[in-house]
C-alpha positions as CSV (number, residue, x, y, z in Angstrom):
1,X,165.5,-117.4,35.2
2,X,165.8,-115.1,38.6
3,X,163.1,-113.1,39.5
4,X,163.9,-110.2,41.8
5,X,161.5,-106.9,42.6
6,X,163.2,-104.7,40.4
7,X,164.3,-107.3,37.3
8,X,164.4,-109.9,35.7
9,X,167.5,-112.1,34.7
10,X,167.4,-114.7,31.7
11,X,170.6,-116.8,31.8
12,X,171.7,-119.3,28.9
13,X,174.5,-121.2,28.7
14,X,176.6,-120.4,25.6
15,X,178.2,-117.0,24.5
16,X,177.9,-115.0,21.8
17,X,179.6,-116.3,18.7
18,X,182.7,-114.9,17.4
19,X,182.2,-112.1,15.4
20,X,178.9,-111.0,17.0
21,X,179.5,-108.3,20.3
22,X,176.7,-106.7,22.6
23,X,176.7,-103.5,20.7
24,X,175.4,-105.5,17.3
25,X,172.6,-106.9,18.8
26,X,171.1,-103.7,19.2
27,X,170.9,-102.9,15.2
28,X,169.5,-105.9,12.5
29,X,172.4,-108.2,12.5
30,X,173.3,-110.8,11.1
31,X,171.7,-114.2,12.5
32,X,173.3,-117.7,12.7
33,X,171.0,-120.7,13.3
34,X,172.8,-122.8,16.2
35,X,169.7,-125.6,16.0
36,X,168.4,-125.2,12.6
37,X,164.8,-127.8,13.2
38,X,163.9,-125.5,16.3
39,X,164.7,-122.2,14.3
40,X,162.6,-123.3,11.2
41,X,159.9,-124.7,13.7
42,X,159.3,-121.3,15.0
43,X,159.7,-119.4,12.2
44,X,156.8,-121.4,10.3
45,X,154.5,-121.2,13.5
46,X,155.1,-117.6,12.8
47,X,156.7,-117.1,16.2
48,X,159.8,-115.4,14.8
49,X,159.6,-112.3,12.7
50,X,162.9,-112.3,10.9
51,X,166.4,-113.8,11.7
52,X,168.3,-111.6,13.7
53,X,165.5,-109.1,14.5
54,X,164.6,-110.7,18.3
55,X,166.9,-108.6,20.0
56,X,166.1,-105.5,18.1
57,X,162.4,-106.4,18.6
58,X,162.7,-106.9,22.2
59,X,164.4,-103.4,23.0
60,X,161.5,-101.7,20.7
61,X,158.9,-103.7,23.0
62,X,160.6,-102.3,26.5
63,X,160.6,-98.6,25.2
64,X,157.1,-98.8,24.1
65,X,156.4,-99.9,27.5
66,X,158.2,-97.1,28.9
67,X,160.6,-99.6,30.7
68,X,164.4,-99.8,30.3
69,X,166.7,-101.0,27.6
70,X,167.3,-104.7,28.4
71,X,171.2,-105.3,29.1
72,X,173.1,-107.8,27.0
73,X,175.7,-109.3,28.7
74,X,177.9,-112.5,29.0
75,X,179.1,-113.9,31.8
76,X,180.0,-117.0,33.6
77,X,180.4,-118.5,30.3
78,X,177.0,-117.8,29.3
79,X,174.7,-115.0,27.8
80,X,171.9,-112.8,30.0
81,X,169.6,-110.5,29.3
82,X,168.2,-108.1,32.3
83,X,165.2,-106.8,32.1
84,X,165.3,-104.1,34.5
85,X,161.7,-102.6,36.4
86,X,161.1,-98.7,35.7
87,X,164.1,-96.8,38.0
88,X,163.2,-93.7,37.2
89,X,160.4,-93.4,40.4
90,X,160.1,-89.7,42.4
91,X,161.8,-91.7,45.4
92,X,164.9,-92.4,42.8
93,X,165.0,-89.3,41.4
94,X,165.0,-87.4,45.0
95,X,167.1,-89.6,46.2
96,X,169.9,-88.7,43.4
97,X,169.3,-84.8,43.6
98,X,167.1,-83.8,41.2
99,X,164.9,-80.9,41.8
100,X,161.6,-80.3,40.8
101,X,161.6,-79.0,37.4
102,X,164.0,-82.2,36.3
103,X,161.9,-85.1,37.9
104,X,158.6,-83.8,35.7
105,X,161.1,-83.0,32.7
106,X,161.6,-86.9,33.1
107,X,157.9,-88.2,33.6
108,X,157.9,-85.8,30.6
109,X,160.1,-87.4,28.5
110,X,159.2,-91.3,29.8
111,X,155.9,-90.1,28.3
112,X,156.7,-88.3,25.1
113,X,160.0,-90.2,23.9
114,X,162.4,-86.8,24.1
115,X,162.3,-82.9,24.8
116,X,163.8,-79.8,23.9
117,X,165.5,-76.7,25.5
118,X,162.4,-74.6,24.6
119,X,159.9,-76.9,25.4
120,X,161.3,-77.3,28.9
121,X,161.7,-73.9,29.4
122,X,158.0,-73.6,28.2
123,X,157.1,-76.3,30.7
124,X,158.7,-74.6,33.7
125,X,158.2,-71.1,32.7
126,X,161.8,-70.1,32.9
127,X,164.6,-69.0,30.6
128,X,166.0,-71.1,28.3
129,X,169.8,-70.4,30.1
130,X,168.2,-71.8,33.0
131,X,166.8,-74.9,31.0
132,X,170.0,-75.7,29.5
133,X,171.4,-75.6,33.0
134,X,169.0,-78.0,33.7
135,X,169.4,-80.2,31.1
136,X,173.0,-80.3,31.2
137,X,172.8,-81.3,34.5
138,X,170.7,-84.2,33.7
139,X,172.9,-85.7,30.7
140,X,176.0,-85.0,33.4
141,X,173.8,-87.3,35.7
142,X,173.4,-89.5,33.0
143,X,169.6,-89.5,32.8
144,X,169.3,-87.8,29.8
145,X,171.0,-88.2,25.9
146,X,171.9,-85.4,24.2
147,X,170.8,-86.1,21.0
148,X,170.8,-84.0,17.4
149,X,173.0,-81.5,15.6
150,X,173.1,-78.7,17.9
151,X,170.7,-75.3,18.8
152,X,167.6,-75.4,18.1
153,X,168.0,-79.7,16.4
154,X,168.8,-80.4,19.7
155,X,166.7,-82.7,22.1
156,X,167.2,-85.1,25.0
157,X,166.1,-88.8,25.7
158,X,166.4,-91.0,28.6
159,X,169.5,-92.7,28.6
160,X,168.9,-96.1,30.3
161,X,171.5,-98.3,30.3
């Protein structure tokens, strides 16, 4: 475990099995046991849920605390998760460009889970051309998702990553 300011790392040695890749442990997958006694152990001391839900569990507990996605990632012939502190601050968000309307569209949407082209324009009190200006930029600076079918289906997240 490494404990900086802005994060956390956890650090294990041991990579994913075959078969399994970062991108799966974001959806209910499929779980192998590599120490069955320790599994069972927790599981019957009701520590674990369900098999293959930690990961799944643990990226629903970050965004209900308004903090990042955890990154998955193996390296150094091991597995880490990061657990990253809250980047989107005013001081980041200056620092990167945004202007006014964009930093409270985020504290907006770290707040509500998502918004839309008319809310934002409600927000701001301008046109909805000017909002999907806006917007656009924001998913170009990879803040925001873009997210639903299109027009009026279509809203935007914060893309943490």
């Amino acid at each position: 475990m490494k404990i900086y300011p802005d994060k956390i790392i956890l650090w294990n040695p041991g990579e994913l099995l075959t078969g399994i890749t970062i991108d799966d442990l974001k959806t209910t997958h499929q779980s192998v046991l590599r120490n069955e006694l320790i599994c069972n152990t927790f599981y019957n001391a009701n520590l674990i849920e369900a098999w293959g839900r930690g990961t799944t569990l643990i990226i629903d507990i970050c965004r209900q605390s308004g903090l990042p996605e955890p990154l998955f990632r193996q390296n150094f012939g091991g597995f880490e998760v990061v657990f990253n502190k809250d980047i989107y601050t005013e001081k980041y968000l200056k620092e990167i460009g945004l202007n006014e309307r964009q930093m409270k569209a985020v504290m907006y949407v770290k707040e509500k889970g998502k918004i839309g082209n008319k809310t934002y324009s409600e927000i701001h009190n301008i046109s909805r051309q000017m909002a999907t200006i806006d917007l656009k930029s924001l998913v170009e600076k990879k803040i925001f998702k873009r997210v639903g079918i299109g027009g009026y289906g279509t809203e935007y997240i914060l893309l943490i990553d």
